[in-house]
N, C-alpha and C positions, 0 to 999 in steps of 0.2 A: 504494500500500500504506500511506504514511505516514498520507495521509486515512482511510481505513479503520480504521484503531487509532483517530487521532484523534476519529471520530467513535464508534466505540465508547466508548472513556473517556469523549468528554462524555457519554454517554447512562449510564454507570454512573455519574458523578458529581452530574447534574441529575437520577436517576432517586431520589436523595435528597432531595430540595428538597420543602418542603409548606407549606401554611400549616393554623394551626388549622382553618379553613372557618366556616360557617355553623354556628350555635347555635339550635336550632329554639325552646328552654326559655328564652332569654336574657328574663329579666325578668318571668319567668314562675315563683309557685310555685303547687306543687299537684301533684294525681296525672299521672303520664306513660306513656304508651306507650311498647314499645318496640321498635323495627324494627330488624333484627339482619342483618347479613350472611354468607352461607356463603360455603364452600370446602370442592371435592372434591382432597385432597392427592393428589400423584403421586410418583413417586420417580424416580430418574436423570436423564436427558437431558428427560421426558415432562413436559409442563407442568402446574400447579396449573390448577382450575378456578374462577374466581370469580364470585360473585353477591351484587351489591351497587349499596345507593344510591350514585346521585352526586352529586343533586341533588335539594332540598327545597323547595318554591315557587321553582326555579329559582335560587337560593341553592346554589351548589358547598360538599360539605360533606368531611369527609375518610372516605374510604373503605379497605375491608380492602388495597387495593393500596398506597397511601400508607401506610398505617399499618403493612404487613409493610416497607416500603424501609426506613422508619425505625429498624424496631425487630430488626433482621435482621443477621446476621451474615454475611458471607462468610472462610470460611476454610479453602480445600481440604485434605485431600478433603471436608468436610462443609461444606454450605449450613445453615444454620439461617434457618426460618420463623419470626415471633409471626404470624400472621393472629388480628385483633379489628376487629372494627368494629363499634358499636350505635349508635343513633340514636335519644335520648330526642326522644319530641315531645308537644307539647301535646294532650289527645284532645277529642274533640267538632269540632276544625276539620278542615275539607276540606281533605287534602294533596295536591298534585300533587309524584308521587315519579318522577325521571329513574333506571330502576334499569338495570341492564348486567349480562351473562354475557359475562365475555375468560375466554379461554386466558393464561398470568403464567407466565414461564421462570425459577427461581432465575437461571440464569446468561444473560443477557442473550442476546448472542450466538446462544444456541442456538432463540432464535425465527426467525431468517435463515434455520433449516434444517429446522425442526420446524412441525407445522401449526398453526394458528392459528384462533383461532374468535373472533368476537364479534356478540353483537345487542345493543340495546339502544332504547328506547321511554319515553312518558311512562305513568304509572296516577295515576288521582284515588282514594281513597278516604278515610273519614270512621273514624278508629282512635279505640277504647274505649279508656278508663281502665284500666290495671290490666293491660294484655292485651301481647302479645309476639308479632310480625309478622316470619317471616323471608323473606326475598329467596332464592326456588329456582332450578332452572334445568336443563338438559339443552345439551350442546354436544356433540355427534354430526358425524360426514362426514355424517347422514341428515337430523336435523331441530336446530336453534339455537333455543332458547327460556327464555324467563325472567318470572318472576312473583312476588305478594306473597301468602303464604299465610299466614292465621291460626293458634293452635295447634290448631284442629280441618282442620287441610289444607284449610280452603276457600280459594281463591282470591280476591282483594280485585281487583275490577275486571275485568277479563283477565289473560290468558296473551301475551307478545307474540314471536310466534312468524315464523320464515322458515327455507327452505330453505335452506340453506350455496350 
């Protein structure tokens, strides 16, 4: 039992830790894209849904998961969320983006009992100047999927999709 807490608390307390990440813009000025990540909020015990980059030409960058640990409160009975994560990057260059749909439990814990979903895949594509890309997604017991759509809902490359 003692391990059990134990390894809870570490996991509530390293589930803190981030670093800034990758800087797509770093030494770069001029116009940028911007790739945004969602989330479908849930309430009680039922987990958040996220859809978001993790990685930029393979470059780990900080995403809405890291960025809710940090900016989040726990204080029963209320959990407070910030969910933010955007992602300026250069346009005209070909990006390879590592994006991911997880199931994210305010209270830790309750992932050990609650279901879980995750996929996640690489997409290349070449983002405009001026233009705003978000990361969608679907996490069903039926189909796991996740993608990069333009502001006219086209999708940027594929869909990368599997059965649960």
């Amino acid at each position: 039992m003692r391990a059990v807490v134990a390894m809870c608390l570490a996991a509530v307390t390293l589930s803190g830790c981030d670093s800034p990440g990758y800087d797509a813009t770093k030494d770069y000025a001029g116009p940028t894209a911007i790739i945004t990540d969602t989330y479908v909020e849930s309430y009680g015990v039922n987990p958040t849904r996220f859809y978001m980059v993790t990685k930029i030409n393979g470059h780990s960058v900080r995403n809405s998961i890291t960025t809710t640990a940090n900016n989040s409160t726990f204080a029963p009975p209320t959990v407070e969320f910030t969910k933010a994560a955007a992602h300026p990057v250069p346009p005209g260059q070909r990006l390879t983006l590592h994006i991911e749909g997880t199931t994210h439990y305010a209270v830790p814990v309750n992932a050990l009992f609650g279901k879980n979903y995750d996929i996640s895949g690489d997409i290349s594509f070449t983002p405009q100047a001026d233009q705003t890309y978000t990361v969608r997604g679907v996490l069903t017991t039926f189909l796991t999927s996740v993608w990069v759509e333009d502001a006219k809902g086209q999708v940027q490359d594929r869909k990368i999709e599997k059965e649960p």
